[in-house]
C-alpha positions as CSV (number, residue, x, y, z in Angstrom):
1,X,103.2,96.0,104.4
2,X,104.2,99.5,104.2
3,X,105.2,102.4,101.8
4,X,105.7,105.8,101.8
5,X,103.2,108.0,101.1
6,X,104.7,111.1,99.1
7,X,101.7,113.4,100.0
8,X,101.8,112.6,104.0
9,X,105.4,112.2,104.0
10,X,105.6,109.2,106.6
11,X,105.1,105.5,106.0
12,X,101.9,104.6,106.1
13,X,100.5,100.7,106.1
14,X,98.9,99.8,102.1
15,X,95.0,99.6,102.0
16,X,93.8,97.2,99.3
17,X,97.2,95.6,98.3
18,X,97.8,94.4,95.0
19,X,100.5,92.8,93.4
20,X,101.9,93.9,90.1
21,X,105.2,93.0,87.6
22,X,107.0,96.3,86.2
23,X,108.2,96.4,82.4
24,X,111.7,95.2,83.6
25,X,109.7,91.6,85.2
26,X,110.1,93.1,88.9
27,X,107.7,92.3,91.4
28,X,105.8,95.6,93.2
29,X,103.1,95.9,95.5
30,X,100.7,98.7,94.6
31,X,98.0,100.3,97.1
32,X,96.4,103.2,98.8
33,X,97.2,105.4,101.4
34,X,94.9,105.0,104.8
35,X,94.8,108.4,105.4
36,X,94.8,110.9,101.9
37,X,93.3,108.5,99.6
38,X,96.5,108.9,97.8
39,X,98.4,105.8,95.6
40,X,101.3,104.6,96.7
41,X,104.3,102.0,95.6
42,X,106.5,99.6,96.7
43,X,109.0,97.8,95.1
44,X,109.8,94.2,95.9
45,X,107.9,91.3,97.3
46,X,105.3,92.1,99.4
């Protein structure tokens, strides 16, 4: 699955996935970027 990462500014694939429910009871997918280190979200089911 992919996301985009804010610092590289391209989508990059998620290292160490994990799912995760928002406030509202949506389904994300929650991760880290490959290349930065940096965390990045995605919205929906993963």
């Amino acid at each position: 699955m992919e996301a985009y990462c804010m610092k590289c500014r391209a989508k990059r694939e998620i290292r160490n996935p994990r799912s995760v429910t928002l406030k509202n009871g949506r389904p994300a997918t929650q991760g880290v970027c490959p290349v930065c280190g940096t965390k990045v979200f995605r919205i929906g089911k993963g």
